[in-house]
C-alpha positions in Angstrom: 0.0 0.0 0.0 1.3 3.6 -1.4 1.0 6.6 1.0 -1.3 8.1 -1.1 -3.6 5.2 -0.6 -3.4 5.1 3.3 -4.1 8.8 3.2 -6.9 8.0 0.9 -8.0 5.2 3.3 -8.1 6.8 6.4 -10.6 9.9 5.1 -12.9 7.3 3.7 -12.8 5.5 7.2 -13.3 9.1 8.9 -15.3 10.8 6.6 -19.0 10.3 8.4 -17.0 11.5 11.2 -15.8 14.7 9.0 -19.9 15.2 7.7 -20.8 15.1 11.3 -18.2 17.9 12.0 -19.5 20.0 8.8 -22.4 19.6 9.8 -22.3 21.5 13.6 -20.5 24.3 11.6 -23.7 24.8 9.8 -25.7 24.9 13.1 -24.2 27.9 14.6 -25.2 30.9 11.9 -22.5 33.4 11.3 -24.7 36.0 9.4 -22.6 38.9 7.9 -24.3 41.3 8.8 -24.9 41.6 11.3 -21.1 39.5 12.2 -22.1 38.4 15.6 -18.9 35.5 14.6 -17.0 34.8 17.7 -19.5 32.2 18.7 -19.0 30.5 16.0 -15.0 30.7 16.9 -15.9 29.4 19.9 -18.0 26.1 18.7 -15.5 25.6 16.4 -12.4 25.2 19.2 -14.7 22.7 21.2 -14.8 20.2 18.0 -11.4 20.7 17.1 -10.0 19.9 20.9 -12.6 16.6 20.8 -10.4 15.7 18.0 -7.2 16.5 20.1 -6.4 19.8 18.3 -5.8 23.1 20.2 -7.3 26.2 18.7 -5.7 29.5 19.3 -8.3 31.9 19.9 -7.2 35.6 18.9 -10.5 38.0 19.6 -9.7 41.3 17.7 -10.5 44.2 20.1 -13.7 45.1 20.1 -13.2 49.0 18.7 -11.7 47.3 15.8 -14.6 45.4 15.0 -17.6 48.2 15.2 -15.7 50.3 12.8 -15.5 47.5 10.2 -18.8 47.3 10.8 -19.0 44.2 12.5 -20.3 42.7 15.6 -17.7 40.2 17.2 -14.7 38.6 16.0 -12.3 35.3 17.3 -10.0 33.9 14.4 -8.5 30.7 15.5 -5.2 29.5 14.6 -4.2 25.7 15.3 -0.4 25.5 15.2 1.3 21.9 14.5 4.9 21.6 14.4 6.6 18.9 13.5 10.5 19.4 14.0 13.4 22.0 12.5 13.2 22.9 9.0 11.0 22.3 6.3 8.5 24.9 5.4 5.7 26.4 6.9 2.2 25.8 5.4 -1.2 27.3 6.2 -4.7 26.4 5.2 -7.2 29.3 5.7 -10.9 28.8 5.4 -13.6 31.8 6.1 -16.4 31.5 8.2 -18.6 34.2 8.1 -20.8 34.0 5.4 -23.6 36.1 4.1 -27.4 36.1 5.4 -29.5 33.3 3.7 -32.1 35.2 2.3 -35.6 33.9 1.2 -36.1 30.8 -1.0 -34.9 28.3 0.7 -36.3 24.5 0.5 -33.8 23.5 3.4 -33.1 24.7 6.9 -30.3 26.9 6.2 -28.5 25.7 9.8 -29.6 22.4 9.7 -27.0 20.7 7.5 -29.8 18.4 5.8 -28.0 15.6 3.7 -30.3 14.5 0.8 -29.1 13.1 -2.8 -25.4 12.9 -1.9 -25.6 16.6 -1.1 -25.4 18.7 2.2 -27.8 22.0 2.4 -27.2 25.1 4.2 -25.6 28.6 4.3 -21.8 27.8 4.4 -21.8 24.2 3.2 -19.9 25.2 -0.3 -18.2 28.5 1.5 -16.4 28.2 3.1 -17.2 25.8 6.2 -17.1 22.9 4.2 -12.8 23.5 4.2 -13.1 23.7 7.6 -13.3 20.3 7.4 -11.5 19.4 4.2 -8.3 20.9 6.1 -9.0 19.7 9.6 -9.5 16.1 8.0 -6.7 16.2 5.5 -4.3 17.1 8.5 -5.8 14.6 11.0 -4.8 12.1 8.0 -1.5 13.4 7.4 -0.3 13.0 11.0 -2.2 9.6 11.6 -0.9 7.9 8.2 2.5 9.7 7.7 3.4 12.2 10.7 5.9 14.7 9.0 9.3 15.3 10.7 9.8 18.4 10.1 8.1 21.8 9.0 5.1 23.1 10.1 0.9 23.5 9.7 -1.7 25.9 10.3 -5.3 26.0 10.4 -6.3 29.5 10.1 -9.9 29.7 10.4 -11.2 33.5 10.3 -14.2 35.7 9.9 -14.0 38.7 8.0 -13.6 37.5 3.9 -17.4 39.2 3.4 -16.6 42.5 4.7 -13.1 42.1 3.0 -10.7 40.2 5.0 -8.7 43.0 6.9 -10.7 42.0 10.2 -9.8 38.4 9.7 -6.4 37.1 7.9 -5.5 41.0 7.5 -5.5 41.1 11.2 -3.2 38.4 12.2 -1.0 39.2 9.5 -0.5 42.6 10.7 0.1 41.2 14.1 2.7 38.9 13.3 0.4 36.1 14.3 1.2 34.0 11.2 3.7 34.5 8.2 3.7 31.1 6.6 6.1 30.0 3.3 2.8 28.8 1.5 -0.8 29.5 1.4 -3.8 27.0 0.5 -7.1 29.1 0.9 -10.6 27.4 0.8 -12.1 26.8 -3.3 -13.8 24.8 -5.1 -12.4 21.3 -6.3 -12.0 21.1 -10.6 -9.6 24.0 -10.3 -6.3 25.5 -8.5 -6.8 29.4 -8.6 -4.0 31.2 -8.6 -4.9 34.4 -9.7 -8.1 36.8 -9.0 -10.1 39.9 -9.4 -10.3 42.9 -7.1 -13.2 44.8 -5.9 -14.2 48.3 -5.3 -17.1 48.9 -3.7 -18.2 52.7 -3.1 -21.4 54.2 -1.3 -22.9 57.0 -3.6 -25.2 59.6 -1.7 -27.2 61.7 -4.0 -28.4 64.9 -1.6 -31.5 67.2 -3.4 -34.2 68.9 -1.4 -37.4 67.3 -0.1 -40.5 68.8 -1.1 -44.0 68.4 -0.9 -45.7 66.2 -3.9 -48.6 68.4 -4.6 -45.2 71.7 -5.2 -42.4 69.5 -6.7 -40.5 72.9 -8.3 -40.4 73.6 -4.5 -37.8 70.7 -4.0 -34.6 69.2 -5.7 -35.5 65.7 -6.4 -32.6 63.7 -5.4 -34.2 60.3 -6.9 -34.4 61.7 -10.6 -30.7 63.0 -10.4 -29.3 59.1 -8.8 -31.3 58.0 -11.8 -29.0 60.3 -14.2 -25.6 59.1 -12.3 -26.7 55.6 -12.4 -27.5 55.5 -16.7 -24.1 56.6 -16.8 -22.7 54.4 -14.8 -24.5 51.6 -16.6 -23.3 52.6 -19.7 -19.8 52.6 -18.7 -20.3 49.1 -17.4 -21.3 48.5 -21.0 -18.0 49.4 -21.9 -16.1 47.6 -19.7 -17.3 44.8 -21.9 -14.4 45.4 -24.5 -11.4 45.6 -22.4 -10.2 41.7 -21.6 -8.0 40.4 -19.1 -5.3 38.1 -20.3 -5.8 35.5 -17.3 -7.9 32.4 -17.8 -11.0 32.3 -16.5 -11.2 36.0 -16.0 -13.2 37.9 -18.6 -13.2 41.8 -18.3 -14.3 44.3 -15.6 -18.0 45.2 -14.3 -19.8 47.2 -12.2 -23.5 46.2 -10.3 -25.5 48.5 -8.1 -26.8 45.8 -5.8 -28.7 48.1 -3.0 -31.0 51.7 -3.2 -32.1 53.2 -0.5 -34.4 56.8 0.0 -36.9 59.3 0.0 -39.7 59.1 2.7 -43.2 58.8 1.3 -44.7 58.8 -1.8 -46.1 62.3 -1.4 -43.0 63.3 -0.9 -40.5 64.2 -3.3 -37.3 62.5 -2.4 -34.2 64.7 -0.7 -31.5 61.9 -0.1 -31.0 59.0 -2.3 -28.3 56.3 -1.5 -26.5 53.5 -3.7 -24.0 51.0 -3.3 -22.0 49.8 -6.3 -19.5 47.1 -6.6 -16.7 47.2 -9.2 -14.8 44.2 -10.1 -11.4 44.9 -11.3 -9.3 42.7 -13.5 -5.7 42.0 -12.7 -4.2 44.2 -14.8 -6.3 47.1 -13.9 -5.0 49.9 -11.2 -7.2 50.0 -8.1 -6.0 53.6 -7.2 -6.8 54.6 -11.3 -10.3 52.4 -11.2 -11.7 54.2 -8.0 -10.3 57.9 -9.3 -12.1 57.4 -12.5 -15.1 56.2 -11.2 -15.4 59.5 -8.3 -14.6 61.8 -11.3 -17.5 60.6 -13.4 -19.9 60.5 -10.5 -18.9 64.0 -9.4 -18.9 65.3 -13.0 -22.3 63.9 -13.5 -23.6 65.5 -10.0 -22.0 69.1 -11.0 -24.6 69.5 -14.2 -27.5 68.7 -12.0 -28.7 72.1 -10.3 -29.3 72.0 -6.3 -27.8 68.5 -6.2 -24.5 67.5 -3.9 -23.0 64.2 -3.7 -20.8 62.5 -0.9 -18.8 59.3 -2.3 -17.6 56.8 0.5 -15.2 53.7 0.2 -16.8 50.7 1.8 -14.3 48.1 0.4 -10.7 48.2 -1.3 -9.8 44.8 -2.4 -7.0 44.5 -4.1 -6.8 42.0 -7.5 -4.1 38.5 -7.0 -1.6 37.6 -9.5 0.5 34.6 -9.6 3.7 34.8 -7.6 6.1 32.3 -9.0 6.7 30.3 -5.9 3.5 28.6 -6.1 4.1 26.4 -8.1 4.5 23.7 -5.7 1.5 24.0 -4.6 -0.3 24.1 -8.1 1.9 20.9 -9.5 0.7 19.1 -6.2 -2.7 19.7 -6.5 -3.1 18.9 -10.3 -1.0 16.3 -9.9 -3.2 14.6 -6.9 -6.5 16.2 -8.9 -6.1 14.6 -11.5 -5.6 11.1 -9.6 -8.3 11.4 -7.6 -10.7 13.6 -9.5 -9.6 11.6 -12.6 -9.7 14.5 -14.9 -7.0 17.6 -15.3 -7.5 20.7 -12.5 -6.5 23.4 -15.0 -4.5 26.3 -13.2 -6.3 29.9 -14.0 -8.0 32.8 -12.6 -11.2 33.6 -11.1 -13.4 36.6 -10.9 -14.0 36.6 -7.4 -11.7 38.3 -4.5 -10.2 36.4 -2.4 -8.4 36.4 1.7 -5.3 35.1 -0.4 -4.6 38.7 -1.9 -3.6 39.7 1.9 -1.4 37.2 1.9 0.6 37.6 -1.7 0.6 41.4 -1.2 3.2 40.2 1.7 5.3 38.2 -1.1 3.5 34.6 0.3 2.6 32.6 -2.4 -1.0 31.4 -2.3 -3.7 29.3 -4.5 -7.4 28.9 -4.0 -8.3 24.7 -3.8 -10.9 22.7 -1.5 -14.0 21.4 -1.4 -16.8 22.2 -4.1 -18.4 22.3 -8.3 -16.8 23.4 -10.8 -18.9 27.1 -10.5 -20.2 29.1 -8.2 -23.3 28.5 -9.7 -23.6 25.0 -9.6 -23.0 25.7 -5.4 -25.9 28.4 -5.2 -23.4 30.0 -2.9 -24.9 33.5 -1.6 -28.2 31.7 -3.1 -30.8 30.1 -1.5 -29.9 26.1 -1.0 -26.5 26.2 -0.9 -25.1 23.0 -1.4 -22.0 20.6 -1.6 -21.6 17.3 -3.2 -20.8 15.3 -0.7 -18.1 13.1 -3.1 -16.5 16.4 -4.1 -15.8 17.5 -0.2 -14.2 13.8 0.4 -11.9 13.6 -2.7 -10.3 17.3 -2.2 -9.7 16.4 1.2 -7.7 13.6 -0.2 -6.0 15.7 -2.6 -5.3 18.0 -0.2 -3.9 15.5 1.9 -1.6 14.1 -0.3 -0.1 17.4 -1.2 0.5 18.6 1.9 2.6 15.2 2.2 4.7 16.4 -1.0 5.5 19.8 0.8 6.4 19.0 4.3 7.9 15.5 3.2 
């Protein structure tokens, strides 16, 4: 019998064991908003010292939180190390996941298994690689104990609201700086590089009015209308610029949240939007966000009696590959395509990622674990989120077997 196979072996033995412990992640929401997540942090350290794994709990001070908007905060680190040299590796998964919204056909918390699939906010992201690394590392040191080198779980809870409160924080506090990076993904691909994200608050201010005298007000609804056809038409023409990475197409903008006026009688004084802008990797954040505030502000200056306040919600920066990944993307592909018994292509996504904080400090990083080949196909942020229960047991056996390669 090969390594790979006893690694293999010893998740299949373990795996109803690893659904089980999936499964009480699910049960303890971790909503964000409103990021009530230390909880969570808290559940989490009881399962992993039942398994004989001790979970450093690092609460970020409270002041911290409320400005990012946030409620509570613990990310956990779980340090193993095996003896002098070697390199240190970390897995990070996310917790915190967004609020499940209407539609669903399955308790959102009750990690319901049905058709070879388990339901519920966090089963595809990221809580299911709470348990693909937990289990891949309980296999590695009960098949083939490593002798030297190290391991950490990183488990955190700020990727929604950007990451700074989560791996951002205990990077900038010294409380990890690992040689590689493995951050949670789906399974049919090794991301290694990613889009960024600007994401900007737009308050239109007019003058409220009564409805029966409208010239007697500035209506601040008809001018975020103006502001918003232009910005729709320059998402139109984002459509013609193209990124050179796989997998990544070009940049976009979506408005995904209105809010104003007070009745309809009234005509409307205040008007808010939110807009999100995704940036391809060769894009400029600092360029994107100055471009964007010019053609708002341009727009609000030709609209009489109308004044505009533009606030940054979210900076996230785009990921390219650094070159000392690559033993991490040969591993995976190579154990991918063993397990998985098809080729995991190396390429980009469009999503951000916590693995940007981590290259922007020169540590190379890829996105693997535990889900379909789309985001789509996981109905992540959708109602029924869902995870093949196959797909979560194989990537924890290819993770497995490449953390052997690394720290062997």
């Amino acid at each position: 019998m090969t390594t790979y196979t006893a690694l293999d072996q010893w998740i299949d033995t373990h795996f109803d064991e690893q659904v089980r412990f999936l499964q009480e992640l699910i049960h303890v929401p971790t909503d964000t908003p409103p990021g009530n997540n230390a909880p969570h942090a808290e559940r989490t350290a009881e399962l992993l010292a039942a398994m004989g794994l001790t979970a450093e709990k690092h609460p970020v001070p409270m002041s911290e939180v409320q400005a990012a908007g946030l409620q509570s905060i613990t990310n956990l680190i779980v340090r193993r190390t095996y003896g002098p040299g070697g390199k240190t590796i970390a897995l990070n998964a996310h917790g915190d996941v967004v609020p499940p919204g209407d539609g669903w056909t399955h308790d959102p918390y009750a990690g319901e298994i049905q058709d070879g699939k388990i339901y519920g906010r966090a089963s595809a992201v990221s809580k299911s690689d709470f348990a693909t690394f937990t289990f891949a590392l309980r296999a590695l040191e009960a098949v083939c104990k490593p002798q030297q080198g190290q391991l950490e779980l990183l488990f955190t809870y700020d990727e929604e609201f950007g990451g700074e409160m989560g791996p951002g924080w205990l990077l900038k506090n010294k409380l990890t700086h690992p040689d590689l990076l493995i951050a949670a993904g789906f399974s049919y691909e090794v991301v290694t590089a990613h889009n960024g994200c600007l994401q900007l608050e737009v308050t239109v201010n007019g003058q409220m009015a009564h409805a029966a005298i409208p010239e007697s007000g500035v209506d601040a609804l008809q001018a975020a209308v103006k502001i918003l056809n232009l910005l729709y038409a320059q998402n139109a023409l984002y459509k013609s610029v193209s990124s050179s990475v796989p997998g990544i197409n070009h940049p976009y903008l979506n408005v995904g949240l209105i809010q104003g006026g007070t009745n309809t009688n009234v005509v409307p004084g205040k008007v808010s939007f939110k807009l999100d802008r995704r940036m391809i990797p060769e894009e400029n954040a600092a360029e994107v966000e100055a471009t964007l505030r010019e053609l708002i502000a341009s727009t609000a200056t030709t609209l009489p009696g109308i004044t505009i306040d533009i606030k940054r919600i979210l900076l996230a920066h785009s990921m390219q590959a650094l070159p000392g990944n690559q033993p991490l993307v040969q591993a995976i592909q190579q154990h991918g395509q063993a397990i998985f018994g098809q080729d995991i292509p190396a390429m980009g996504t469009p999503l951000y990622t916590d693995v940007r904080l981590f290259a922007q400090q020169g540590i190379p990083g890829v996105v693997y674990g535990a889900g379909p080949r789309t985001v789509l196909e996981s109905h992540a942020k959708r109602a029924d989120e869902r995870l093949e229960l196959e797909d979560l047991r194989r990537a924890t056996q290819v993770i497995a077997r490449t953390l052997h390669d690394l720290l062997t």
